[in-house]
N, C-alpha and C positions, 0 to 999 in steps of 0.2 A: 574506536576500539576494534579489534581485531578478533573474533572469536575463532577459535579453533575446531573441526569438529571431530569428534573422539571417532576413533578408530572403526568402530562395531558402528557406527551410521555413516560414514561412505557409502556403504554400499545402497543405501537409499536414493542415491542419483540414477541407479540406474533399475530401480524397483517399485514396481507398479504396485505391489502388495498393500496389504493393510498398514505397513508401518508407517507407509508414506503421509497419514496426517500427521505423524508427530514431529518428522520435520518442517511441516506448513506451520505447525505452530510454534515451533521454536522458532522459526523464521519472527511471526507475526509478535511473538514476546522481546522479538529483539532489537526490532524495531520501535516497539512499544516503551521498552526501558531507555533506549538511547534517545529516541525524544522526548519521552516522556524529561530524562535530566535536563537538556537544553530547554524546554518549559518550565517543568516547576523550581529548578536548581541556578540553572545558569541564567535565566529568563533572556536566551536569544532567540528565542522563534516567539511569534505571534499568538499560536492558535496551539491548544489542546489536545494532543494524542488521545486517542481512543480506539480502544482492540472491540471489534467484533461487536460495532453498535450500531442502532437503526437512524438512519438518516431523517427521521421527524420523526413522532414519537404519533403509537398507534399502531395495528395490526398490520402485518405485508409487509411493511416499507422495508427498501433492500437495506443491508447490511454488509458493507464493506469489510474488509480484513480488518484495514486502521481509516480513520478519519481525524483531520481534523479539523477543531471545532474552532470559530471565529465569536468569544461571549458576547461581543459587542451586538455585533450582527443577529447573531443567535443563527448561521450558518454554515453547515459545514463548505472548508476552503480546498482540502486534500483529498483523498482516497488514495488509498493502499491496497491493492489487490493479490496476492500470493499466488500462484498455481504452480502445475507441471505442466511439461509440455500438451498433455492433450486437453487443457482446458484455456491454454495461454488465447487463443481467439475467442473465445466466447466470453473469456472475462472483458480482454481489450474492446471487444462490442459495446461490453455492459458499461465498462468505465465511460465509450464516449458518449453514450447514451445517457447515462445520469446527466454527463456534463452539458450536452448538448440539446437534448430532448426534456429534460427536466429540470422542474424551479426550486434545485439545493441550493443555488447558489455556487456550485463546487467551483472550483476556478482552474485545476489541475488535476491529475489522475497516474496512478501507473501500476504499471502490473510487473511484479515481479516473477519470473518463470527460476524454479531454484531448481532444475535440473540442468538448467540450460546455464544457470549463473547471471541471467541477460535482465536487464531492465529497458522497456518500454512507457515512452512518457507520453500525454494528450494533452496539450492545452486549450481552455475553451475558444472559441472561433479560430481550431487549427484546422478547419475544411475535412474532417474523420480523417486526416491524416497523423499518426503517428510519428514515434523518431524514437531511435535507437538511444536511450537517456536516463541517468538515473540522476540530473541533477533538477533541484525545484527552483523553477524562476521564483515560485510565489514565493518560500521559502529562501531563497537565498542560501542552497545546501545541498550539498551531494550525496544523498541517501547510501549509497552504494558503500560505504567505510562501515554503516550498522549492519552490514551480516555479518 
């Protein structure tokens, strides 16, 4: 699906102000409803969309934009990270970090920067190397059509 965005938020690509979490979250809702249908609707994806949830359950643990959730396993496979430009390096650290440094289980990761338009993908044992990608091997899905 192709969302549109209304007129009076344009101008949030190119504004650092306060408004700019409400397109992080529109982003993150939107993602959230368009997998969320391919899971619980269409049942072509595997694993469980989740907005804004803790990666094992208990105080601290990070919290991704979206995750998702593997029932079988009982871990998460995905992470969805949202930013602007001036956080897009610090998330992509964090994504290979969870992936790589820690035992989610994660398998895949990517950070969306929505000023920039650009998706950044990490998969595990890719050597911290990145790649210009919005589509999910784990998944089998080109994220990039849910904005």
């Amino acid at each position: 699906m192709n969302y549109s965005i209304p007129v009076h938020q344009k101008s949030l690509f190119n504004d650092d102000g306060v408004n700019a979490p409400l397109y992080h979250q529109q982003i993150i809702s939107r993602l959230h409803v368009e997998l969320g249908i391919l899971y619980y609707k269409q049942h072509s994806i595997p694993y469980e969309p989740l907005p804004e949830t803790m990666l094992t359950e208990g105080y601290g643990n990070p919290v991704p934009d979206i995750l998702l959730y593997d029932h079988e396993a009982e871990k998460t496979r995905v992470i969805i990270e949202v930013c602007q430009t001036s956080g897009e390096k610090s998330d992509l650290r964090k994504v290979i970090r969870l992936i790589e440094d820690e035992d989610y289980g994660i398998l895949e990761g990517f950070v969306f920067n929505y000023k920039t338009q650009t998706w950044v993908r990490y998969g595990k044992g890719d050597g911290n190397v990145a790649t210009n990608s919005s589509f999910s091997e784990v998944l089998n899905l080109d994220l990039s059509p849910f904005i």
